[in-house]
C-alpha positions in Angstrom: 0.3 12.9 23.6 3.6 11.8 25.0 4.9 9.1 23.5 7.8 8.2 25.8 7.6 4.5 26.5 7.3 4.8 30.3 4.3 6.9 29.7 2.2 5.9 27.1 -1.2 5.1 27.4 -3.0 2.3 26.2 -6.0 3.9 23.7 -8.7 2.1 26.4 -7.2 3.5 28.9 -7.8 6.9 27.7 -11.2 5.9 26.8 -11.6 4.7 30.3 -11.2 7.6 31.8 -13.5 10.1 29.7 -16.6 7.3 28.7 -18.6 8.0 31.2 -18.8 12.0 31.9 -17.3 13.3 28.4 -18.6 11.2 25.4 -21.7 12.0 23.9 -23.7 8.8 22.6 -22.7 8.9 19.6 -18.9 9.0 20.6 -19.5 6.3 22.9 -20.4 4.5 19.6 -17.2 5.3 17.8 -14.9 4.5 21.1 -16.3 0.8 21.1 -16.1 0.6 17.0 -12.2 1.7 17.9 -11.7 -0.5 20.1 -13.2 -3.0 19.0 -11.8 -2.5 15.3 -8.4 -1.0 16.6 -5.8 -2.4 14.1 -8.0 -1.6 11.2 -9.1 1.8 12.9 -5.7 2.9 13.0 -5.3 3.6 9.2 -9.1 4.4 8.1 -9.9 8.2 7.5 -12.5 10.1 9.7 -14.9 9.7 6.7 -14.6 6.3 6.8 -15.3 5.9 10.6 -17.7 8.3 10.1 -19.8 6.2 6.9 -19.7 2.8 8.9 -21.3 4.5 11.8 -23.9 6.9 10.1 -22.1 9.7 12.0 -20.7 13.2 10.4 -17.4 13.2 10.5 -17.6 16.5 12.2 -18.7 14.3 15.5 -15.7 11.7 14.6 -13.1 15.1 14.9 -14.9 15.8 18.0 -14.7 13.0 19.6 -10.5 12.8 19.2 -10.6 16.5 20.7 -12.3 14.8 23.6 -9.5 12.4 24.3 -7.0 15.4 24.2 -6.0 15.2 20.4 -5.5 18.4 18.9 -7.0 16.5 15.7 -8.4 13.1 14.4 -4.9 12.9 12.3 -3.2 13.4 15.9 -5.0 10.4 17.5 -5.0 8.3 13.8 -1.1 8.6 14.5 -1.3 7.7 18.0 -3.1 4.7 17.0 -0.5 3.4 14.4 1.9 3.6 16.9 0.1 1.8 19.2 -0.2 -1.2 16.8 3.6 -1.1 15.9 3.9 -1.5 19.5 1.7 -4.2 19.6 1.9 -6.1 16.5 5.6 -6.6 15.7 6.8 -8.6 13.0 7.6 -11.6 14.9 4.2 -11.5 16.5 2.3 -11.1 12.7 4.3 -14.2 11.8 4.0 -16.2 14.9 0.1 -15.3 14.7 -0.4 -16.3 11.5 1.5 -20.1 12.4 -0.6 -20.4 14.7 -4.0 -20.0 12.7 -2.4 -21.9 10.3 -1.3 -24.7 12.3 -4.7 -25.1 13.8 -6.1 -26.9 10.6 -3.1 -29.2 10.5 -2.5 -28.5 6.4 -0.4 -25.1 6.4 -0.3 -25.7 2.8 -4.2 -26.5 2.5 -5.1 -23.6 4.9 -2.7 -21.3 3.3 -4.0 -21.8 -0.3 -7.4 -21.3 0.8 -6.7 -18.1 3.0 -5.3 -16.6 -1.0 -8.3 -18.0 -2.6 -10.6 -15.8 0.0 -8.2 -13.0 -0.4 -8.3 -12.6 -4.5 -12.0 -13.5 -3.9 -12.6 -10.1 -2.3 -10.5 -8.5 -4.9 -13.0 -9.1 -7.4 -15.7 -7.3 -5.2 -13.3 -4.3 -4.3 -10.5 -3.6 -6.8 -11.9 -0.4 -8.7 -12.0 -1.1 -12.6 -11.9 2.4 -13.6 -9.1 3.0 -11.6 -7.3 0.3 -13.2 -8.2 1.9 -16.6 -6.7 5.5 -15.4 -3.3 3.1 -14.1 -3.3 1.7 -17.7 -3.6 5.1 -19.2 -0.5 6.7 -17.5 1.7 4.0 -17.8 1.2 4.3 -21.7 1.6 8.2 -21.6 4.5 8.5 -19.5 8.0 8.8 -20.7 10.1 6.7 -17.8 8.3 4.9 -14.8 10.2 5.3 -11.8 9.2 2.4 -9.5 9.5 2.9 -5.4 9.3 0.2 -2.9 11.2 -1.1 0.2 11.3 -4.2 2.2 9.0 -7.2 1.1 8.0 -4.7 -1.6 11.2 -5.0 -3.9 9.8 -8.5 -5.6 7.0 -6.2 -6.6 9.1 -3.7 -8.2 11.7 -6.9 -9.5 8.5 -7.9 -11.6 7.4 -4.5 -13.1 10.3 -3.5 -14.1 11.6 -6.7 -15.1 8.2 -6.6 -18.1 8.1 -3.6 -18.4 11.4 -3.0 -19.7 10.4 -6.0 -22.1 7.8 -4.0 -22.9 10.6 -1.4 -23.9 9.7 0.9 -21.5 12.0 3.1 -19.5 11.9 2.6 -15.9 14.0 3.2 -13.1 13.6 1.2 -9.7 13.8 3.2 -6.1 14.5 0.3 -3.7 16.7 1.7 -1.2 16.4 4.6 1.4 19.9 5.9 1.6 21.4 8.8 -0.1 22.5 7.3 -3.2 18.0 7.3 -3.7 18.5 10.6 -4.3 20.3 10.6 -7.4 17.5 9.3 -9.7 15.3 12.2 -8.8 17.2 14.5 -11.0 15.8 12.4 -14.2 12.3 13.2 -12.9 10.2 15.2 -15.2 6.3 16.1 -15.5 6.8 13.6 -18.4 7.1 10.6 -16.2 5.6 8.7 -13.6 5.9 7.4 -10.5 4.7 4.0 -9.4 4.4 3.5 -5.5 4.1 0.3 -3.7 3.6 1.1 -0.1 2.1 -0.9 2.6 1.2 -0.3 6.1 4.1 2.8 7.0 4.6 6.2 5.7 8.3 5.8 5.7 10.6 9.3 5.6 11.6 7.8 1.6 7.8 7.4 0.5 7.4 10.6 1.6 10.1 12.4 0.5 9.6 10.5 -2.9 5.7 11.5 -3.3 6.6 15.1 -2.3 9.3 15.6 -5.0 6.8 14.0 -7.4 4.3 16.7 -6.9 7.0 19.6 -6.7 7.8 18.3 -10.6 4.4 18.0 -12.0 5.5 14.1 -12.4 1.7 11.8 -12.0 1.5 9.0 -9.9 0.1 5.8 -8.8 0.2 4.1 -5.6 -0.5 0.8 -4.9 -1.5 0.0 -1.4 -3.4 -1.3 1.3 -4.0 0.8 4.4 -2.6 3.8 3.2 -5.0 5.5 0.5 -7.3 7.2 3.1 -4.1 9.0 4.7 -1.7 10.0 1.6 -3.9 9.2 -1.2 -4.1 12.5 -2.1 -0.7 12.8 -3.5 -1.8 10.1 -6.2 -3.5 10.4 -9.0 -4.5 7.1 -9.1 -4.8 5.1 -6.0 -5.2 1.1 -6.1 -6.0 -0.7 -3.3 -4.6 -3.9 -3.0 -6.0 -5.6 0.5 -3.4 -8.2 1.9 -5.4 -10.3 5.2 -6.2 -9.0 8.6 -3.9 -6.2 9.7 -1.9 -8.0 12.8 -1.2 -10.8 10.4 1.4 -12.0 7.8 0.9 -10.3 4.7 0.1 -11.7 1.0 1.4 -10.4 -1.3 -0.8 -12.2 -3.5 -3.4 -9.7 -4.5 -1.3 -7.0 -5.4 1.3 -9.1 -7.6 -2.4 -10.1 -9.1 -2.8 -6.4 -9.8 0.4 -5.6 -11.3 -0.2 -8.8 -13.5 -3.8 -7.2 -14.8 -2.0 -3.3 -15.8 0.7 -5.5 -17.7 -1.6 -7.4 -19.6 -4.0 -4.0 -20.1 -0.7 -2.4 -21.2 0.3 -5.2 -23.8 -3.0 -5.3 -25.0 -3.2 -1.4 -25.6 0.2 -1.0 -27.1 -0.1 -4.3 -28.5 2.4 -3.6 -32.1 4.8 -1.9 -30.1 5.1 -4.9 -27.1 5.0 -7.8 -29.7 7.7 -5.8 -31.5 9.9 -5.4 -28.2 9.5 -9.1 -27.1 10.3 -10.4 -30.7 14.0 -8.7 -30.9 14.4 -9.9 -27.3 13.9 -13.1 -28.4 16.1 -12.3 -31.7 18.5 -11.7 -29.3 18.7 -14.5 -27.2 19.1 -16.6 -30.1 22.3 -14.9 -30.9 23.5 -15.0 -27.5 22.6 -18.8 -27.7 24.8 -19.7 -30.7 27.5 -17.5 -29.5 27.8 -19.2 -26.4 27.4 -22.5 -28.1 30.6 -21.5 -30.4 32.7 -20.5 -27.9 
C-alpha cells in the first residue's frame, strides 16, 4: 500500500470496495470486528483477531491478502498508521477533556477512570509472569532500563530504588547517538528492562535487537505491543493504560513496577535492608556535615 498522503486510503474504503464480491462470510465478520474495533485492531496479533471471532488465523491472513496485503503484518502496519493519522496527541488529550468535563468533577471522574483501570489489572496482570520479572532482576548483574517520552518517570523510579537496592543499573532515555555508548557494557549477564508503549520506535528496536545478539534477557513492559515484538522478551508484562485514542495512565504500570520492587526486597530481603541502612548512615553524615559548615 502507498502511503503517500494524497493517496492513502481510508481502511473502509478499502473494505468498501471488496465486501461485497470478495469476502467470504467469515471475512465479512472480521472486516466489521476491524472496523468496528479499529484503534484496538491495529496492535492485536492475527491470533488474537482470530480467538475473539472463533476463526483460524489461517482465514484472518487470508482475509489481509484480500485487501491487497502481501501479509496480515502488512495491513497490522497499515492500520497503526492509520490511527497515528487519526488520533494525534492533541486529539487524545482534547478527547479525554471532553469525557472528563462531561461529569463536571475532572478530579472525581478522573480518580474513578484509575480506580476502573487498576481494577482490571487485578483480573489481567499475569502472576507468573511477574514471578519470572522478579527472578531476573535478582539474577542479573546490571539492569539497563530503556524508555522515551512520558516513559522516563517510569525509568526515574526504577532506577532511582533500585540503585537503593544496590543494584547496578544503567538508564537508556534518549535516542541519539550518545545511546549507543552504554551498549558496549551489555553482557549475557544482564538485563534489559523495556518500557514501551504504543510505537516501535527505530531505538526500541535497535535496543531489543542488540539484546538478543548478546545473549542479554529481557523484560518489557507494555501495553499494545506484546502481540507484535513480544517475542524478543523473555518476559512480557502487560500493563493496559485506558482506551487507545485516549490520554494515557500511567497508573497501572507505575503500580507494576511498585509490585517487582517490593517482590525484589522481599526476596533479597538481608541484602536490601543492608543497602538502605548505610544510605541512611550516610545521610546522617551528610546531615551533620552540612550543619557544621
Amino acid at each position: 500500500m502507498d502511503d503517500n498522503p494524497q493517496e492513502w486510503i481510508d481502511f473502509g474504503q478499502l473494505v468498501s470496495e471488496h465486501y461485497a464480491g470478495d469476502l467470504t462470510k467469515s471475512e465479512k465478520n472480521i472486516a466489521d470486528f476491524i472496523l468496528q474495533n479499529q484503534d484496538e485492531a491495529a496492535f492485536l496479533a492475527a491470533s488474537e483477531i482470530a480467538n475473539c471471532l472463533n476463526l483460524s488465523e489461517a482465514t484472518v491472513v487470508r482475509f489481509a491478502r484480500t485487501l491487497g496485503f502481501d501479509s496480515y503484518p502488512a495491513m497490522r502496519e497499515f492500520l497503526q498508521e492509520a490511527f497515528r493519522r487519526r488520533v494525534t496527541h492533541s486529539a487524545r488529550l482534547r478527547g479525554r477533556l471532553d469525557d472528563l468535563r462531561a461529569t463536571g468533577d475532572i478530579f472525581e471522574r478522573l480518580v474513578a477512570s484509575e480506580i476502573d483501570y487498576m481494577t482490571q489489572a487485578l483480573e489481567t496482570i499475569d502472576r507468573q509472569a511477574l514471578t519470572r520479572a522478579v527472578k531476573c532482576l535478582r539474577e542479573c548483574d546490571q539492569v539497563f532500563v530503556f524508555g522515551l517520552g512520558p516513559s522516563v518517570s517510569l525509568v526515574d523510579l526504577l532506577e532511582i530504588r533500585l540503585r537503593r537496592f544496590g543494584r547496578q543499573v544503567i538508564p537508556l532515555t534518549t535516542a541519539g547517538r550518545e545511546f549507543l555508548e552504554p551498549f558496549l557494557q551489555m553482557t549475557d549477564q544482564d538485563l534489559l528492562f523495556a518500557i514501551c508503549f504504543f510505537d516501535v520506535s527505530p531505538a526500541l528496536k535497535l535496543v531489543l535487537d542488540y539484546a538478543k545478539e548478546v545473549g542479554c534477557r529481557v523484560i518489557m513492559l507494555t501495553d499494545t505491543l506484546g502481540s507484535i515484538i513480544g517475542d524478543k522478551a523473555d518476559v512480557v508484562l502487560s500493563a493496559r493504560r485506558g482506551p487507545m485514542a485516549e490520554f494515557h495512565s500511567l497508573v497501572v504500570p507505575m503500580t507494576i513496577i511498585n509490585t517487582l520492587l517490593l517482590a525484589l526486597a522481599d526476596e533479597d530481603r538481608e541484602q536490601v535492608m543492608a543497602s538502605l541502612d548505610k544510605l541512611d548512615q550516610l545521610r546522617e553524615r551528610f546531615k551533620h556535615l552540612n550543619g557544621s559548615s
